[in-house]
KEKE-3310 file (N, C-alpha, C; in steps of 0.2 Angstrom, whole numbers, plus 5000, padded with zeros to 4 digits):
npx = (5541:5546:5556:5560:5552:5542:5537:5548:5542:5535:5541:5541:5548:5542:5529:5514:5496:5486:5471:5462:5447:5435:5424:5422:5434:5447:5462:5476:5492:5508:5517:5534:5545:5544:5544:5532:5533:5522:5510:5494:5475:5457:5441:5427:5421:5408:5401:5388:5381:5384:5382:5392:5403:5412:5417:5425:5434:5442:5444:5454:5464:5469:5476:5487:5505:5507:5506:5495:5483:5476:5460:5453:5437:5420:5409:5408:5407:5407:5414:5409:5404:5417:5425:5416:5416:5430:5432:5426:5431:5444:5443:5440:5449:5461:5469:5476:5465:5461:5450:5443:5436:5435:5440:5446:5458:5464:5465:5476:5488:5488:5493:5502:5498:5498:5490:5478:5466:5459:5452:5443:5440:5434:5425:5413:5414:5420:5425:5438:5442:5457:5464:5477:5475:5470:5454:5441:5432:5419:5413:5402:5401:5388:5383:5378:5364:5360:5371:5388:5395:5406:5413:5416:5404:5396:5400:5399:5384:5381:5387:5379:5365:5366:5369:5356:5348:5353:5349:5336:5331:5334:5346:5356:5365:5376:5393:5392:5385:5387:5401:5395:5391:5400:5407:5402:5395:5384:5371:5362:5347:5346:5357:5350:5342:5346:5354:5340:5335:5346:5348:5355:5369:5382:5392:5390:5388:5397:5413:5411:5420:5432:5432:5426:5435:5446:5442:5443:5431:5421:5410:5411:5424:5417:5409:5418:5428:5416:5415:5426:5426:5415:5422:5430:5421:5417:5431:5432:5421:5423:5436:5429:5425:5437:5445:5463:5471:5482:5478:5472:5472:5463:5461:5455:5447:5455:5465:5462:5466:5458:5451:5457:5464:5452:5450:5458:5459:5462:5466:5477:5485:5491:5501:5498:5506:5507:5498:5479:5481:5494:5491:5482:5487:5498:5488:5487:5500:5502:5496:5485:5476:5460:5450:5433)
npy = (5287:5282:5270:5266:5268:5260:5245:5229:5218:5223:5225:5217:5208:5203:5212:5222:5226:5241:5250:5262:5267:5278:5290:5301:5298:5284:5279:5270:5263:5251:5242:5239:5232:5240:5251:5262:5256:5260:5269:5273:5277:5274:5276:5280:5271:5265:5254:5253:5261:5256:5244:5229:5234:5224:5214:5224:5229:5217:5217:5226:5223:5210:5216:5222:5214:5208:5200:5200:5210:5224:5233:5247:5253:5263:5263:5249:5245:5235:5221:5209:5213:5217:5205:5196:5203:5201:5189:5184:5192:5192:5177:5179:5188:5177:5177:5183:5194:5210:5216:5234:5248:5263:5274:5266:5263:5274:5279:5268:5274:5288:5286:5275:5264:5267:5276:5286:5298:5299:5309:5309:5319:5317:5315:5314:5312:5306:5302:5292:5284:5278:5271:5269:5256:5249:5251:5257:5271:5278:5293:5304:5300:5294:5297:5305:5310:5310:5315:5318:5331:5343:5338:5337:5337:5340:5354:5358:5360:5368:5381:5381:5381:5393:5402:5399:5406:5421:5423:5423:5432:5430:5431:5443:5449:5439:5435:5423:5415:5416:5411:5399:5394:5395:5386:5376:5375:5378:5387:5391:5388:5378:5370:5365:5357:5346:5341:5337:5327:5318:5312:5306:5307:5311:5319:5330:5343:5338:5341:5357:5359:5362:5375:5381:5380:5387:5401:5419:5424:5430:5424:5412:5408:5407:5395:5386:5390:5385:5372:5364:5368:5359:5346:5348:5344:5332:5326:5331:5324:5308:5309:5315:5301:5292:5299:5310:5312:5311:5321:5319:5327:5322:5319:5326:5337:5346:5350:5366:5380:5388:5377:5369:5377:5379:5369:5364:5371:5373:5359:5345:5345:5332:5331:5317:5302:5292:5290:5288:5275:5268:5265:5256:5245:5244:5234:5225:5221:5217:5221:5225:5234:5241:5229:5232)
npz = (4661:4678:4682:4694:4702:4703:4711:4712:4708:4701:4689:4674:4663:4649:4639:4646:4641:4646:4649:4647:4650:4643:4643:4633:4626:4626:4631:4627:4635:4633:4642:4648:4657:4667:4659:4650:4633:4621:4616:4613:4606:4607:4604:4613:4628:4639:4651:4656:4648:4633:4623:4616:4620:4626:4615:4607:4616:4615:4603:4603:4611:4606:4594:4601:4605:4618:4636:4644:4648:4658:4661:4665:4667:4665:4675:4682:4697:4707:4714:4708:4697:4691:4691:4684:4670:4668:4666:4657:4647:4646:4642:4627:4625:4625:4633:4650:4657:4666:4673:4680:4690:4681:4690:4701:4692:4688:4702:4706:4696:4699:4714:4715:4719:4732:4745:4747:4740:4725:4714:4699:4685:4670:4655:4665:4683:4697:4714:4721:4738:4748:4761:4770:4779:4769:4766:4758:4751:4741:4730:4722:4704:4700:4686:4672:4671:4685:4691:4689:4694:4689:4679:4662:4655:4662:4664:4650:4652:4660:4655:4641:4650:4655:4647:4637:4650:4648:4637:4639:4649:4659:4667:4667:4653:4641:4635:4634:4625:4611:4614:4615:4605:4595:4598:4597:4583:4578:4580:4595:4598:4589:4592:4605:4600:4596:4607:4613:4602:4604:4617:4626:4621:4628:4623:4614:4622:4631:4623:4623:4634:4632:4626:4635:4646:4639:4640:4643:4648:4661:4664:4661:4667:4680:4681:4677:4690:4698:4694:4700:4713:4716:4712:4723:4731:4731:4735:4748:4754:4753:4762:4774:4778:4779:4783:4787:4770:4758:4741:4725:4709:4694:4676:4660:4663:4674:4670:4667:4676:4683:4687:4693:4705:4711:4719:4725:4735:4751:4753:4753:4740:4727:4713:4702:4700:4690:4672:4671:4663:4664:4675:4675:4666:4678:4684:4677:4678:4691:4701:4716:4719:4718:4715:4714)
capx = (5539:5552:5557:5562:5548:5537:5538:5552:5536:5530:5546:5542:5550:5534:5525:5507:5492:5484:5468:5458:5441:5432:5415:5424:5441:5449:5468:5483:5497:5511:5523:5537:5552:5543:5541:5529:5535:5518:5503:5489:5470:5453:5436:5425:5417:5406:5401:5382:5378:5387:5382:5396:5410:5415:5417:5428:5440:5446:5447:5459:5469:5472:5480:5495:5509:5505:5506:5492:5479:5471:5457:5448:5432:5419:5400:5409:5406:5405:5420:5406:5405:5423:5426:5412:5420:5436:5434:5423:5436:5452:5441:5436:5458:5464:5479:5471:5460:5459:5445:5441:5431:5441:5443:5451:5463:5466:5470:5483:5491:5489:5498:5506:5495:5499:5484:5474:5458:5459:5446:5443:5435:5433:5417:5408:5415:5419:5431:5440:5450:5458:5468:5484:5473:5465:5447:5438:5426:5418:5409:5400:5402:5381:5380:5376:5358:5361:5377:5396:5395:5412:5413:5417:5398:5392:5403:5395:5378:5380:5387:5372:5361:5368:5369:5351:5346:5353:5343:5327:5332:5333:5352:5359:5366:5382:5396:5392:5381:5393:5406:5394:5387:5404:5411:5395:5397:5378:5366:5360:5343:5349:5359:5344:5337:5351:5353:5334:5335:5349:5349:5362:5374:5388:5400:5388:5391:5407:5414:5410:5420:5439:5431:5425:5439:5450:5440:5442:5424:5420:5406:5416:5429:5415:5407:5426:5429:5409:5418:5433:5421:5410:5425:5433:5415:5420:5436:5429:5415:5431:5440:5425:5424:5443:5453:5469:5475:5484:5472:5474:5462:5465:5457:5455:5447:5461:5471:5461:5468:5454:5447:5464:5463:5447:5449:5467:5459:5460:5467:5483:5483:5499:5502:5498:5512:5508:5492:5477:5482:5497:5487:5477:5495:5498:5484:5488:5506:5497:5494:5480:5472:5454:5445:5428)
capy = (5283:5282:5259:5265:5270:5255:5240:5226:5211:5225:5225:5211:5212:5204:5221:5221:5232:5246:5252:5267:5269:5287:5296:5304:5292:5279:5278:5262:5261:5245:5243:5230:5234:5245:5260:5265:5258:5261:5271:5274:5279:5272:5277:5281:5267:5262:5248:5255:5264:5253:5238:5226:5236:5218:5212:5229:5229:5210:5216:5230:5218:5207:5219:5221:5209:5207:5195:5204:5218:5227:5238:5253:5255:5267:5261:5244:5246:5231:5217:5204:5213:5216:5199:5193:5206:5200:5181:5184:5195:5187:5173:5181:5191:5172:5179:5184:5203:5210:5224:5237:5253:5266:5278:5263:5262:5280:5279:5267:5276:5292:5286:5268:5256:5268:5277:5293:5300:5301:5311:5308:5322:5317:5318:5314:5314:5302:5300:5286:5287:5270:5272:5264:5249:5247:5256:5260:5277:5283:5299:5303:5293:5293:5296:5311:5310:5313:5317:5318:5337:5346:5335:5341:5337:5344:5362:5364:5359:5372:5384:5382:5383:5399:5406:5400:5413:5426:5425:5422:5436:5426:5432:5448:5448:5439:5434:5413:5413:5416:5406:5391:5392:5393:5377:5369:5374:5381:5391:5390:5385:5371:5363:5362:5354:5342:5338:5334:5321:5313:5314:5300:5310:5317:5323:5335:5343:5337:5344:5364:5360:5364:5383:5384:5382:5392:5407:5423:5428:5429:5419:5405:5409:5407:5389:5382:5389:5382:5365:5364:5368:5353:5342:5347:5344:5324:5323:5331:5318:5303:5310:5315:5294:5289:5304:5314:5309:5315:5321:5319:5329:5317:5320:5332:5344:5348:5355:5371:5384:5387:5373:5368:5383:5379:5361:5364:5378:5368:5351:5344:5340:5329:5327:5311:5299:5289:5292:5282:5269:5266:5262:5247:5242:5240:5230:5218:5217:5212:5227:5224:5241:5238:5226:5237)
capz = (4667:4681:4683:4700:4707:4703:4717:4708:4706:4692:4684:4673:4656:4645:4639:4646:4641:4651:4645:4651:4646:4647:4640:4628:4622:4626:4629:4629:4637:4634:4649:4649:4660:4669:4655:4643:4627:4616:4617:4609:4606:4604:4606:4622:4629:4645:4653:4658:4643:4626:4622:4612:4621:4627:4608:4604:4619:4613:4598:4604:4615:4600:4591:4603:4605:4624:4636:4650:4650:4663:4661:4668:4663:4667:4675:4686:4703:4712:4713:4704:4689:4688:4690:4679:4662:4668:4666:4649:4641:4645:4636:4622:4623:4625:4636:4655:4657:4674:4674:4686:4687:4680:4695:4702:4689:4691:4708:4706:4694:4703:4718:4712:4722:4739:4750:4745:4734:4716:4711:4691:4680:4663:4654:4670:4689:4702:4719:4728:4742:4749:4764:4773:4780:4761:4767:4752:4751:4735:4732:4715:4699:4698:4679:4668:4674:4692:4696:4687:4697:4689:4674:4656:4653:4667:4662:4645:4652:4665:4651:4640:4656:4658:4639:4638:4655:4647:4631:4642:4651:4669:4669:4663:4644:4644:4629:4633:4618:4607:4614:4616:4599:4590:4600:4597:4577:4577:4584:4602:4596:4586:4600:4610:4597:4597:4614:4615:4599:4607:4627:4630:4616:4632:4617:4614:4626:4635:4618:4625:4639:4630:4623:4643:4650:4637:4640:4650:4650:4668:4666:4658:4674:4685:4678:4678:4698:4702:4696:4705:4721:4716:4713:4729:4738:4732:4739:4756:4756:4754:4766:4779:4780:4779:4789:4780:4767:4750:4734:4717:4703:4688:4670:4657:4665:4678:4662:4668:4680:4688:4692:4699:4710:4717:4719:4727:4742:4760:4753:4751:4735:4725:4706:4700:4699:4682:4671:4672:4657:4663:4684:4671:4666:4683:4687:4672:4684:4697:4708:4717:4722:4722:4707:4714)
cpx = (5546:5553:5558:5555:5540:5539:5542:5549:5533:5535:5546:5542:5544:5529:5518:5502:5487:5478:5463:5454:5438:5427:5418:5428:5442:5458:5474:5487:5501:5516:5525:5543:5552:5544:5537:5533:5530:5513:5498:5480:5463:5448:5431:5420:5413:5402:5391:5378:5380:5387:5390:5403:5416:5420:5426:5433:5444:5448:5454:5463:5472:5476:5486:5496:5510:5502:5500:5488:5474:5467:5452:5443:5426:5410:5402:5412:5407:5412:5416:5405:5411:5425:5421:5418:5427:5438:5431:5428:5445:5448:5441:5445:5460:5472:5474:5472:5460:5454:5445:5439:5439:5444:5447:5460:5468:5466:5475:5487:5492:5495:5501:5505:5496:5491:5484:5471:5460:5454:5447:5437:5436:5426:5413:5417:5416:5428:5432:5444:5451:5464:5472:5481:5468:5457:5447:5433:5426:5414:5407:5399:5396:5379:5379:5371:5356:5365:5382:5398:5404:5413:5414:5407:5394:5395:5400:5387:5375:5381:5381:5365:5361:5369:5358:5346:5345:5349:5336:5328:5332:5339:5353:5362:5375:5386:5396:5389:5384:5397:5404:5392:5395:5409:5407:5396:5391:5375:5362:5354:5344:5353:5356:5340:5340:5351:5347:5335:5339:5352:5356:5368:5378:5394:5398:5387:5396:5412:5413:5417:5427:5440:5431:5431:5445:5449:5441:5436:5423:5415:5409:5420:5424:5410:5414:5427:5423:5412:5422:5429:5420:5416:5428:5429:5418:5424:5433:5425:5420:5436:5436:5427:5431:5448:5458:5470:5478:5476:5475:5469:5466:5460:5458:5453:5452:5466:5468:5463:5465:5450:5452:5465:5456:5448:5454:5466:5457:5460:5475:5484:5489:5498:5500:5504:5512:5500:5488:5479:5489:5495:5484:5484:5497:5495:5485:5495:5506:5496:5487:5476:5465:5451:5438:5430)
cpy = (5281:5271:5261:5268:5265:5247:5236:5220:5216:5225:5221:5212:5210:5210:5217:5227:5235:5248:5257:5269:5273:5288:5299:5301:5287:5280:5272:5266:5253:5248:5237:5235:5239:5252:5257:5262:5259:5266:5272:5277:5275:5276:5276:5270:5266:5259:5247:5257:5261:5248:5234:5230:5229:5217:5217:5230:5221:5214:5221:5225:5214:5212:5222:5215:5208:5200:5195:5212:5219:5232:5241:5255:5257:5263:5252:5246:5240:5225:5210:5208:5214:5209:5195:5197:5203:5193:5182:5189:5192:5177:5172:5183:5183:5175:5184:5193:5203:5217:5225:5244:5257:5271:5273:5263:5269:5282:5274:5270:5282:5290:5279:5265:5258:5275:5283:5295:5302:5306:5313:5312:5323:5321:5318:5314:5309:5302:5293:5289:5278:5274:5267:5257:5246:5249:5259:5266:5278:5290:5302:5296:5290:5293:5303:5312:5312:5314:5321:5328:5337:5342:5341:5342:5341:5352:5364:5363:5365:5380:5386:5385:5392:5405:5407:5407:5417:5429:5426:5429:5435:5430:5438:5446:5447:5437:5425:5411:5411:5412:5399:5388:5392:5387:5372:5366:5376:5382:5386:5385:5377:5365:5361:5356:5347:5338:5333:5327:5317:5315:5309:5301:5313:5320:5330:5342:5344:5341:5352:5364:5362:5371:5386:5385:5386:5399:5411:5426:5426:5427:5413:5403:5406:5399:5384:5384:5385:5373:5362:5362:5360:5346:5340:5345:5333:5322:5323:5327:5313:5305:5313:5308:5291:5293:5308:5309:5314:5314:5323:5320:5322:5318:5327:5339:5348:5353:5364:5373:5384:5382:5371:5370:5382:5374:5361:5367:5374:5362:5349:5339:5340:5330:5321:5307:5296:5292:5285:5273:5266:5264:5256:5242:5241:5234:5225:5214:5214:5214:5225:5225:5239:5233:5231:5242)
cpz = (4671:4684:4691:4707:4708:4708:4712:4708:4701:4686:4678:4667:4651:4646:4641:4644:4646:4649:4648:4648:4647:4643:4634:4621:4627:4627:4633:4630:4638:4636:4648:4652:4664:4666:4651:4637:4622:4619:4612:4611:4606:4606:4614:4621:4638:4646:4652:4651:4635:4626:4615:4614:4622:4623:4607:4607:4617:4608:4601:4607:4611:4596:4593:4605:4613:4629:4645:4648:4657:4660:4663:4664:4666:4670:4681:4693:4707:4707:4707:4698:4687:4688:4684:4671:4665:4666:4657:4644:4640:4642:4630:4620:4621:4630:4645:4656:4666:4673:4681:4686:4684:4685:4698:4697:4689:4698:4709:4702:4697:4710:4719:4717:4730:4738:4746:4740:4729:4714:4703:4687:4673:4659:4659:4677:4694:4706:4722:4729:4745:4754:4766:4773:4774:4762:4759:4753:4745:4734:4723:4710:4697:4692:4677:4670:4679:4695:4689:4687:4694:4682:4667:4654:4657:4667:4656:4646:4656:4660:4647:4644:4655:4653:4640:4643:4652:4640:4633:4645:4657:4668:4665:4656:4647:4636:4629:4627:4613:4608:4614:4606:4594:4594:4597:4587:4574:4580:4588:4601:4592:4589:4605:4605:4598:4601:4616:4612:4603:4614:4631:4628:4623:4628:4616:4616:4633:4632:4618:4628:4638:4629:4629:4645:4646:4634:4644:4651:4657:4670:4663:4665:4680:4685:4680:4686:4699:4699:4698:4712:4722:4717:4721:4733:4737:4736:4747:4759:4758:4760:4774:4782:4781:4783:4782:4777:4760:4747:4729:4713:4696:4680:4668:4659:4670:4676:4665:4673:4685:4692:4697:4707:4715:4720:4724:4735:4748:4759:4751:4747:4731:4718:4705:4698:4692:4680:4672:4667:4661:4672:4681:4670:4671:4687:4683:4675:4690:4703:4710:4723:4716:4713:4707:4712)
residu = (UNK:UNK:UNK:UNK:UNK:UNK:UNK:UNK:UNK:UNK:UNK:UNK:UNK:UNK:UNK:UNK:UNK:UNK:UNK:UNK:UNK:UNK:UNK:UNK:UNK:UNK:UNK:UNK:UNK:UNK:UNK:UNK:UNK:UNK:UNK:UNK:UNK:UNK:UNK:UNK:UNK:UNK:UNK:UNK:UNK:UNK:UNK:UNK:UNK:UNK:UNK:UNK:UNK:UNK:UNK:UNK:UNK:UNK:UNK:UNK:UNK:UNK:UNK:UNK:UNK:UNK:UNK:UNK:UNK:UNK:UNK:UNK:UNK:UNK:UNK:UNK:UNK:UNK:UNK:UNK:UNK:UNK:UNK:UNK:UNK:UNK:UNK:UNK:UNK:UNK:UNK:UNK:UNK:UNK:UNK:UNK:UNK:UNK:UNK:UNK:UNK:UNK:UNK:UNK:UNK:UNK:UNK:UNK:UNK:UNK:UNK:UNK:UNK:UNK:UNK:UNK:UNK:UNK:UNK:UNK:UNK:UNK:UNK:UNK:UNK:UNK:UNK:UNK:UNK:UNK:UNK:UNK:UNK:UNK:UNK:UNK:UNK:UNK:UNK:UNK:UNK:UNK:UNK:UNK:UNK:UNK:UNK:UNK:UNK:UNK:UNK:UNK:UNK:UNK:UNK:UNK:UNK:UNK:UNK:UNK:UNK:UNK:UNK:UNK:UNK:UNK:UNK:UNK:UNK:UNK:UNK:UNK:UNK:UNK:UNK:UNK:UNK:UNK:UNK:UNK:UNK:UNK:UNK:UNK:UNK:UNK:UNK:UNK:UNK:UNK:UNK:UNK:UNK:UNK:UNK:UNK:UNK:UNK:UNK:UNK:UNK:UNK:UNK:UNK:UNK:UNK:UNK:UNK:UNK:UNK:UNK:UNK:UNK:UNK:UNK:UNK:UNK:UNK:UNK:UNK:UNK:UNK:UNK:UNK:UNK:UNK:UNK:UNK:UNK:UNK:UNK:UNK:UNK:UNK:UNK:UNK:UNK:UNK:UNK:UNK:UNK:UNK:UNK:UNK:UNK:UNK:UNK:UNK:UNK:UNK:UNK:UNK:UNK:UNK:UNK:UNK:UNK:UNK:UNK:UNK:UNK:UNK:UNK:UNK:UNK:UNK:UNK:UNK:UNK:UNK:UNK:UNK:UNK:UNK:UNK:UNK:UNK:UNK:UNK:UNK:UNK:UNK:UNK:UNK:UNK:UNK:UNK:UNK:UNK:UNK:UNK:UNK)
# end
């Protein structure tokens, strides 16, 4: 992490915690001095779908030597429930909590508290853009049920989709079967069975989406460009409503080539300046790019 590239009111030598909460995991960042001096891991957590996450983000905040946390957390929408989880955990931390969704937190650390769309695909999907005059746009972020288009979850759901066909015989005979059934760890049949018992489980299939994208079957190729597409359709929606601006893909899925490549075709799209944990780390210094 570069000290000179963060404004000199975040310089503040008392390390604070960062905390970026995902569908999958979880990961901290302690900043003092403007770097990274810790990181670390926990467990997915979301606001909308986990009950007692409150409880379990103190406890994590307790356990560093921290004088400040922000945290991105997935399913907060709206300034009044980031304000409400903000006041009851910096309660519960005893030391003050700033929440905020986590695509928030993930565009400050994308372009460190300056203008332009984030778009964040983790286990699920969501864009913000925030321009010069602080204009906000969102686009996706509706949930596993009706949206998170381009998502890890929505890649092996689209895989399965697509193995399934081919067993039914809708789609020609293709080698997805195989690839889903040895990431899954057993038969196609049997993950159907899975998925039904537990429908709220997105690991289950989020969990595929590392086999997909480190495939060259050209139906795996073509699953990984159809998400790139969908993520790119986010950004365009954000930037329909806000004008040019920079784009930044953010999240595990991006680690793939091709999604990159689709995502990338007709937009002007930048690196990420910090990751999201260390954009929460920001907000516990007192950035303050968006609490919504």
């Amino acid at each position: 992490m570069d000290e000179a590239r963060l404004a000199p009111g975040l310089r503040r030598s008392e390390p604070v915690l960062g905390i970026d909460c995902g569908g999958s995991s979880t990961r901290l960042a302690v900043v003092a001095e403007g770097r990274v001096v810790g990181r670390g891991r926990a467990g997915p957590f979301n606001a909308l779908l986990q009950s007692g996450a409150a409880a379990e983000l103190a406890a994590i905040i307790g356990r560093h030597k921290v004088v400040a946390a922000g945290i991105g957390l997935p399913g907060v929408r709206t300034a009044a429930l980031a304000l409400e989880l903000s006041q009851h955990l910096s309660a519960a931390a005893g030391l003050p909590v700033t929440v905020c969704s986590d695509a928030a937190a993930a565009h400050l650390g994308a372009f460190g508290g300056g203008s332009g769309v984030a778009v964040v695909s983790g286990t699920g999907s969501v864009a913000l853009g925030i321009d010069d005059e602080g204009r906000e746009a969102w686009a996706g972020g509706h949930g596993f049920l009706l949206g998170d288009e381009g998502g890890a979850y929505w890649i092996g759901r689209q895989a399965v989709r697509r193995a399934l066909r081919a067993v039914d015989g809708v789609e020609p005979a293709n080698a997805l079967t195989a690839l889903v059934e040895a990431a899954a760890g057993c038969e196609l049949e049997a993950l159907v069975a899975a998925l039904h018992r537990a429908p709220g489980d997105r690991s289950l299939l989020a969990r595929l989406a590392p086999a997909i994208a480190g495939s060259a079957l050209p139906e795996a190729i073509e699953v990984l460009e159809a998400a790139g597409r969908a993520l790119g359709e986010l950004a365009d929606a954000v930037l329909g409503r806000l004008g040019p601006l920079r784009v930044c893909g953010v999240g595990g899925v991006f680690a793939s080539s091709y999604v990159r490549t689709a995502f990338a075709t007709g937009r002007e799209v930048v690196d990420a300046c910090f990751e999201p944990e260390v954009g929460a780390a920001m907000l516990a210094l007192g950035a303050r790019r968006p609490l919504s």
